[in-house]
N, CA, C and O atoms as a Tinker XYZ file with bonds, in Angstrom:
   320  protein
     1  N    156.597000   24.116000  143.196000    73     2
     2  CA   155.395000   24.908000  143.205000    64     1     3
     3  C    154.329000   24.116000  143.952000    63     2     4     5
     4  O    154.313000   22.947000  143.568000    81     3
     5  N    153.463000   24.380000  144.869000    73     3     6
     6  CA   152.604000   24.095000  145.504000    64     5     7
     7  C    151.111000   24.117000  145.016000    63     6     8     9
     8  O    150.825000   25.313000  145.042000    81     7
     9  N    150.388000   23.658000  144.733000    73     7    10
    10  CA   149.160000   24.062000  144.323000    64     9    11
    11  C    148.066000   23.592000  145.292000    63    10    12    13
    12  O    148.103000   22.369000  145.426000    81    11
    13  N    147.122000   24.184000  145.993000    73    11    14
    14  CA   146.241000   24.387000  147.220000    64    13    15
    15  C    144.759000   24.041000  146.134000    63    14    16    17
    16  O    144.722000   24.262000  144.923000    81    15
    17  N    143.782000   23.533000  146.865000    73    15    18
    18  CA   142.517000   23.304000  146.833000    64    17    19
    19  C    142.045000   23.285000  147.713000    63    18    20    21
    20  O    142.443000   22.922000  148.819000    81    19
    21  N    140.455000   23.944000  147.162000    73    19    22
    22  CA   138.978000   23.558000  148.447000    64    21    23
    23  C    138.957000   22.284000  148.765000    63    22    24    25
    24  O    139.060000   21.356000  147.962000    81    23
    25  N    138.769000   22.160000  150.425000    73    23    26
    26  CA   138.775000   20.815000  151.331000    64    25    27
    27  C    138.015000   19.932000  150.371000    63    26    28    29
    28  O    138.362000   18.756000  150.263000    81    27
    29  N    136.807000   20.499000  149.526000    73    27    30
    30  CA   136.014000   19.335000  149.212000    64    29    31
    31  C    136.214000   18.873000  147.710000    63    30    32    33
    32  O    135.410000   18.306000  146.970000    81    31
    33  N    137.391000   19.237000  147.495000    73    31    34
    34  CA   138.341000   18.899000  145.574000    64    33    35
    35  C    139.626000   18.127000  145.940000    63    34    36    37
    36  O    140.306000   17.541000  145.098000    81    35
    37  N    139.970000   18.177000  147.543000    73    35    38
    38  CA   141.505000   17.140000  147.174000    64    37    39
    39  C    140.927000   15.711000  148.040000    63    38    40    41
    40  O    139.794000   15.767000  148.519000    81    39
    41  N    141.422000   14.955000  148.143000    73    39    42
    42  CA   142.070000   13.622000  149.162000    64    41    43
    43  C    142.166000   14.369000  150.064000    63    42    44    45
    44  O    141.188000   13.973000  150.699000    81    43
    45  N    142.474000   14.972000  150.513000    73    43    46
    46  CA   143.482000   15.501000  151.998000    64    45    47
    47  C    142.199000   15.294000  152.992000    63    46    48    49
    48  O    141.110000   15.794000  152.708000    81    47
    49  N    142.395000   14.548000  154.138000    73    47    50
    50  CA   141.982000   14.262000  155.174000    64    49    51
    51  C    141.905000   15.359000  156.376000    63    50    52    53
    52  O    141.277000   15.513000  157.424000    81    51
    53  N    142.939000   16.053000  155.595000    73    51    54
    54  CA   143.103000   17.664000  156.691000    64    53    55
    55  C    142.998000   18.788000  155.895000    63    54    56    57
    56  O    143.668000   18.750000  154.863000    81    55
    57  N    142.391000   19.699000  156.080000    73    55    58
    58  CA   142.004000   20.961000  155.275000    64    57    59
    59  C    143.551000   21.570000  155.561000    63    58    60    61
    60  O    144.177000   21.271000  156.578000    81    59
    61  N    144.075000   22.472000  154.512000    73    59    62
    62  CA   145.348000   23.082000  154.194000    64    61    63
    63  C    145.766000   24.133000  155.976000    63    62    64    65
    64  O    144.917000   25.000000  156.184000    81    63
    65  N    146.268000   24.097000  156.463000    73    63    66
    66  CA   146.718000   25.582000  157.280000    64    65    67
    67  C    146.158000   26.989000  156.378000    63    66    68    69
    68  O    146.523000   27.354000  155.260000    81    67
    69  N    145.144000   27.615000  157.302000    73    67    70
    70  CA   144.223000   28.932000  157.000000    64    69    71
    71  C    145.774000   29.989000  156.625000    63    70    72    73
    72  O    146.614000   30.145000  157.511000    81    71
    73  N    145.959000   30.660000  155.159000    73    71    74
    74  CA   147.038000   31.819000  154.946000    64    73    75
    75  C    146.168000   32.525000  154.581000    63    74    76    77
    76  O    145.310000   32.356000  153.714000    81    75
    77  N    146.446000   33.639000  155.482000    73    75    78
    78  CA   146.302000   35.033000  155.409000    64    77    79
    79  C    147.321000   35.916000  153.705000    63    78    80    81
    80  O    148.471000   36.349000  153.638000    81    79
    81  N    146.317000   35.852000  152.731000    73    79    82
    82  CA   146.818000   35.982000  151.689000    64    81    83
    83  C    146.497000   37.553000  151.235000    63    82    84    85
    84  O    145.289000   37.775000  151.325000    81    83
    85  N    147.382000   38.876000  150.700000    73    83    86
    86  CA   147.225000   39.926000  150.240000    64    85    87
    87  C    146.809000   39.880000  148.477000    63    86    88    89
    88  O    147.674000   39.905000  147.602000    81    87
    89  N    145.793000   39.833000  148.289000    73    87    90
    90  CA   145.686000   39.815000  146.995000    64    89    91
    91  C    145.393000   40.703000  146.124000    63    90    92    93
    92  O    144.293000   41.244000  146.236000    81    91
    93  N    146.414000   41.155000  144.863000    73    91    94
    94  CA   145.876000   42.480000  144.274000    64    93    95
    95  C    144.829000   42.351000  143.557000    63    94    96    97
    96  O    144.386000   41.211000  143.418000    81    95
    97  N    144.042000   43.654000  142.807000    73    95    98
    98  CA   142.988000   43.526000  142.271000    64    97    99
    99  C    143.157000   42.620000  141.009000    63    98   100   101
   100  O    144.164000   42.816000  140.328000    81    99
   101  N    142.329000   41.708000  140.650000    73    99   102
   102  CA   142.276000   41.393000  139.328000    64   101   103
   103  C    142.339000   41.549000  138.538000    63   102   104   105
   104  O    141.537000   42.268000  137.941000    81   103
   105  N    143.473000   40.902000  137.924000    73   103   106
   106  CA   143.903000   41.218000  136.164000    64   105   107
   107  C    142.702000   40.721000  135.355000    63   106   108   109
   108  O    142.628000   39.555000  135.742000    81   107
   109  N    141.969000   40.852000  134.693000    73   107   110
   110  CA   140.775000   40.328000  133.921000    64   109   111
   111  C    140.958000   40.440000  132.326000    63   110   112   113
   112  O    140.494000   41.470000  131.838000    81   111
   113  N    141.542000   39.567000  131.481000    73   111   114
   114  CA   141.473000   39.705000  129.864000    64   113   115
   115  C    140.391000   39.589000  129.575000    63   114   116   117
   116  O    139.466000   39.492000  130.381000    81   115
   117  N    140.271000   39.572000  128.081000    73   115   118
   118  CA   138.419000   39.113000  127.383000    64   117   119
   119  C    137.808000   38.128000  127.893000    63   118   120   121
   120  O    138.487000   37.257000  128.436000    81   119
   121  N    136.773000   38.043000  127.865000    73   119   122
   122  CA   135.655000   36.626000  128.448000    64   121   123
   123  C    135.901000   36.788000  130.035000    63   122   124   125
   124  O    135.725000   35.816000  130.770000    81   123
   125  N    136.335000   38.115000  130.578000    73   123   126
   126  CA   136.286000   37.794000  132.181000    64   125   127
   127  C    137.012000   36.744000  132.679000    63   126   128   129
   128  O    136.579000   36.116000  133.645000    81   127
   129  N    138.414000   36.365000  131.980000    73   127   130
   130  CA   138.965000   35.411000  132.756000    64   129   131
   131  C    140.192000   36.357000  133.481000    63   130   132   133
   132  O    141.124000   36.939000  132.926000    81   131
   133  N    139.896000   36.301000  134.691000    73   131   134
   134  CA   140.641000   37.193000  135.577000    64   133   135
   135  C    141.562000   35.780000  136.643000    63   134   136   137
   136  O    141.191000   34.638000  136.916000    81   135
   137  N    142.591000   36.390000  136.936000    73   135   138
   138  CA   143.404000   35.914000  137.766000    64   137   139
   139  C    144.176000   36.873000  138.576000    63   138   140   141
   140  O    144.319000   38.058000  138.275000    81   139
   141  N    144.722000   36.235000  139.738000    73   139   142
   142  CA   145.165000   37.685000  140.781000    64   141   143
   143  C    146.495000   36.904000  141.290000    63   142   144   145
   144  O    146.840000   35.734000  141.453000    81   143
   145  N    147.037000   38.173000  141.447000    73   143   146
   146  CA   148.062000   37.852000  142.510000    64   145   147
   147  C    148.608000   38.029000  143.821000    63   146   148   149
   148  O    148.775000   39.224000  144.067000    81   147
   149  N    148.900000   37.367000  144.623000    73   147   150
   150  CA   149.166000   37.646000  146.264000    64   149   151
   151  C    150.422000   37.555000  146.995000    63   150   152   153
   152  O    151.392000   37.018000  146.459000    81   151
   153  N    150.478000   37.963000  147.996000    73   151   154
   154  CA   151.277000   37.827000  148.845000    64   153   155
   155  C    150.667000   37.565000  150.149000    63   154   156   157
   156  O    149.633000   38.022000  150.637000    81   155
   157  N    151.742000   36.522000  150.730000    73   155   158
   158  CA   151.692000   36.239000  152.566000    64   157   159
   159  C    152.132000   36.826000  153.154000    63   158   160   161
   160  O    152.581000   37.830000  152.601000    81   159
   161  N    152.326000   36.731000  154.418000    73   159   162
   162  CA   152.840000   37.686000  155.197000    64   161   163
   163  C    154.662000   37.058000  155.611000    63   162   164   165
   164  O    155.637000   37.729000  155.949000    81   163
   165  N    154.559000   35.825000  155.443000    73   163   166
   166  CA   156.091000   35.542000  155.222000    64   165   167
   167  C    156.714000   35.867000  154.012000    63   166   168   169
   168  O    157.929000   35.818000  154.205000    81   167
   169  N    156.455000   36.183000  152.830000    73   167   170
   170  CA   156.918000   36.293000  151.523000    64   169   171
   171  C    156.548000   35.587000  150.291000    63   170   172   173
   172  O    156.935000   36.016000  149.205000    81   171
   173  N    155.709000   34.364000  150.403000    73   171   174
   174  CA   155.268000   33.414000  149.720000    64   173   175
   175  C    154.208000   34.143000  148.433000    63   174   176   177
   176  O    153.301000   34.944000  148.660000    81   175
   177  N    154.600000   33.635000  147.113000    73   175   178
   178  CA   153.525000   34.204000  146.257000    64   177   179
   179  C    152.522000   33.118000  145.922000    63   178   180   181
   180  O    152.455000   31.963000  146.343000    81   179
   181  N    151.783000   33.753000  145.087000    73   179   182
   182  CA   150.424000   33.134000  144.948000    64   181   183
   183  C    149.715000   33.610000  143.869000    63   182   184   185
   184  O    149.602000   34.832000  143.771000    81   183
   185  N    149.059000   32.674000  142.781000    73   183   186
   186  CA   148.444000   32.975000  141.856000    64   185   187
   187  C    147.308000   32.086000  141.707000    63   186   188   189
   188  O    147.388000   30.863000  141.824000    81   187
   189  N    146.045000   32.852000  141.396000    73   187   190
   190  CA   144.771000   32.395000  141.590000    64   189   191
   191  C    143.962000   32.889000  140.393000    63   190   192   193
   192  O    144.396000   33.640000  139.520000    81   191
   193  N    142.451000   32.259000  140.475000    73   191   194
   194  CA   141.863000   32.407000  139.357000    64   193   195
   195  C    140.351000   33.305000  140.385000    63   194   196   197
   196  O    139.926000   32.835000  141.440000    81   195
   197  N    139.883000   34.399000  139.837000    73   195   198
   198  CA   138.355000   34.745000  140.545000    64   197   199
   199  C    137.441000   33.570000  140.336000    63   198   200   201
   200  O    136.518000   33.570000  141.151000    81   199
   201  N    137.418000   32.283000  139.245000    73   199   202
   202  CA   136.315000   31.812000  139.342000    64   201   203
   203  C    136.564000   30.358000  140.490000    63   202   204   205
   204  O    135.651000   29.533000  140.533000    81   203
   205  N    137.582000   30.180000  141.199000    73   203   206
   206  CA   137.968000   28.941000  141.634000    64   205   207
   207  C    138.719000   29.913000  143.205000    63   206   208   209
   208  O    139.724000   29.474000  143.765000    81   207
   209  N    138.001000   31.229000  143.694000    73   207   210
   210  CA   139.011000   31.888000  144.851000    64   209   211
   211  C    139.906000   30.723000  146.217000    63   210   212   213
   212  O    140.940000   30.928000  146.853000    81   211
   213  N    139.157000   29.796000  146.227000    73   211   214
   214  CA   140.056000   28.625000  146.971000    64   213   215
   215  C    140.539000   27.741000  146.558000    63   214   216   217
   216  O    140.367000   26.620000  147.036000    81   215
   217  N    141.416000   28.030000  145.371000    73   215   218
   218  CA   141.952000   26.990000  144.405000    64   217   219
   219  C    143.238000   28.455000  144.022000    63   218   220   221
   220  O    142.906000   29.610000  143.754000    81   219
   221  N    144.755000   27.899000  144.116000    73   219   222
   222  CA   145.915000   29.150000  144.027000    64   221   223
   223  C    147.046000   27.950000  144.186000    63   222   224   225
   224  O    147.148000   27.009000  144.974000    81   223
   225  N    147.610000   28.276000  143.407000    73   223   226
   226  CA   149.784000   27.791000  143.271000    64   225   227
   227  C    150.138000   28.903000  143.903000    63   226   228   229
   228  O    149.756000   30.072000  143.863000    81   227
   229  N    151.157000   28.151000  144.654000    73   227   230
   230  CA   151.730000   29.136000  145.052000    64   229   231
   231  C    153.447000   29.002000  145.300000    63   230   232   233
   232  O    153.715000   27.853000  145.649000    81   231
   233  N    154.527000   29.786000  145.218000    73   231   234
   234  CA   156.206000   29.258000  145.720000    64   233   235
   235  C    156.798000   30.562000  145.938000    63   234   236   237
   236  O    156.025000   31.456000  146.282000    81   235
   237  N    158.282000   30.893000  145.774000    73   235   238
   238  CA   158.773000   31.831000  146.141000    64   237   239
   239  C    158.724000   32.825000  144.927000    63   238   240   241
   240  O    158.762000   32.692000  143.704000    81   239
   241  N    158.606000   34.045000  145.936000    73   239   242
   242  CA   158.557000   35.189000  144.786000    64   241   243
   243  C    159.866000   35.491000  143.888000    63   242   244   245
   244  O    159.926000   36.555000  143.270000    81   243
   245  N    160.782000   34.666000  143.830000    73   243   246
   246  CA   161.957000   34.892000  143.138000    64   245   247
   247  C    161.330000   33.481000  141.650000    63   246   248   249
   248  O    161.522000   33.647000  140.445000    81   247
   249  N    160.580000   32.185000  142.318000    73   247   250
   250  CA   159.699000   31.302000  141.123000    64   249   251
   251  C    158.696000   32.291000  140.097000    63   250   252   253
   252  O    158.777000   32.203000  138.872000    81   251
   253  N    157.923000   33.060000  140.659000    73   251   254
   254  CA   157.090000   33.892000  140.439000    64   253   255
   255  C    157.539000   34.955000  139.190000    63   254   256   257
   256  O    156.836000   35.231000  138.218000    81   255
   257  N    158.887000   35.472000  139.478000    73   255   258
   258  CA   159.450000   36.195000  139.095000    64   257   259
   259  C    159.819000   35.642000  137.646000    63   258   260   261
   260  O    159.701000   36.159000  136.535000    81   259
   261  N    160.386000   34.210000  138.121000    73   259   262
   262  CA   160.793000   33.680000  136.556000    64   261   263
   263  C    159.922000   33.008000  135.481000    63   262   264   265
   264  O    160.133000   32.935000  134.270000    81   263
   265  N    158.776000   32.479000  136.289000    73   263   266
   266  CA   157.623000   32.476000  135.329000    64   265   267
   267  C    157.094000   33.558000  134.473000    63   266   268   269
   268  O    156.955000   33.553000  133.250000    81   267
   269  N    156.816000   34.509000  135.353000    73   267   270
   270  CA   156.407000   35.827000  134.344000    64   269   271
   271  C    157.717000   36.302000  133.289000    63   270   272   273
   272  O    157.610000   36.681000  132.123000    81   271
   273  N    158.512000   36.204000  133.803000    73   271   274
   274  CA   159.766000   36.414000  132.563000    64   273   275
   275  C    159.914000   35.486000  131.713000    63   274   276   277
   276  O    160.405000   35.922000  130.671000    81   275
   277  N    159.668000   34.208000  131.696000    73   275   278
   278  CA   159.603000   32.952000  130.625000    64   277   279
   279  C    158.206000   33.386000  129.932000    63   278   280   281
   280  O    158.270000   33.588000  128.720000    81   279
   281  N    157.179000   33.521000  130.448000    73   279   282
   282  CA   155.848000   33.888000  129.570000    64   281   283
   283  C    155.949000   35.049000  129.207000    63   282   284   285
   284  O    155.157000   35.371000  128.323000    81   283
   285  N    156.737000   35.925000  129.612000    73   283   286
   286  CA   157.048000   37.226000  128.665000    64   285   287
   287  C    157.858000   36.888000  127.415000    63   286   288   289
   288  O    157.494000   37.108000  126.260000    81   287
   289  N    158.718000   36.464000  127.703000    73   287   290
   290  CA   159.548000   35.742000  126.628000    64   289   291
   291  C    159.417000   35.045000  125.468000    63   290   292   293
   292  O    160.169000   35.050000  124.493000    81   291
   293  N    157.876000   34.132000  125.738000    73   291   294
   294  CA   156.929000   33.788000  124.814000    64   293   295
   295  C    157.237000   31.795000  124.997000    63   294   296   297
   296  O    157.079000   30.987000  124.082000    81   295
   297  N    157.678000   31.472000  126.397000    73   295   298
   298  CA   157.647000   30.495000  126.988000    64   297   299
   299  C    156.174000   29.559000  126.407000    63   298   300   301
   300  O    156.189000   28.356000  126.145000    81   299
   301  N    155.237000   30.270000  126.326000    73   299   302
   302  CA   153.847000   29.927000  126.758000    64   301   303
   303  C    152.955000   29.910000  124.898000    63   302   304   305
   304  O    151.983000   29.429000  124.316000    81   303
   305  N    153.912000   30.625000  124.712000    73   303   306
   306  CA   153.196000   30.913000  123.299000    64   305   307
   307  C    152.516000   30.073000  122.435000    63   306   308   309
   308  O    151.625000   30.376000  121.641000    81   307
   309  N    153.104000   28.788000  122.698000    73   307   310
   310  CA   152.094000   27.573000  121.869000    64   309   311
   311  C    150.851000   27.295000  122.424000    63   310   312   313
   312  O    150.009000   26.822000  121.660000    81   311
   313  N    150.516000   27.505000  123.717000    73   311   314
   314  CA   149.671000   27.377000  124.239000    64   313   315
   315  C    148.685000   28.575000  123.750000    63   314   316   317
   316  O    147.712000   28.542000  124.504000    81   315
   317  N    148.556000   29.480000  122.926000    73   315   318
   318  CA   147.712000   30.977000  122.829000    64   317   319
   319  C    147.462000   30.285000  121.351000    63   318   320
   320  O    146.791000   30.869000  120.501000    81   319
């Protein structure tokens, strides 16, 4: 899994390659914590937060796929 930051939050000496990212509308639970999800134009997914929009993980949509099925599953559940 990849995780991307604003030029002025990592080390990196070189700002990331500009992706052209499709992002759907925001999922938003209570307290307005919304997060979205995207697609590239090669296939690459992407999950982001509205309050951090240049801050997103991102890997293949088949990773994507199995995360949301492990947190459906209740993978995540200690964490709630």
């Amino acid at each position: 899994m990849n995780v991307t930051t604003t030029p002025h939050t990592t080390a990196r000496t070189t700002a990331p390659a500009a992706v052209d990212i499709d992002w759907n509308e925001a999922f938003c639970s209570e307290g307005a914590n919304c997060f979205r999800f995207g697609l590239d134009d090669s296939g690459r997914a992407y999950i982001g937060s509205t309050l951090t929009p240049g801050e997103y993980v991102s890997d293949s949509v088949e990773a994507l796929r199995a995360l949301i099925s492990a947190v459906k599953a209740g993978a995540a559940d200690h964490l709630l």
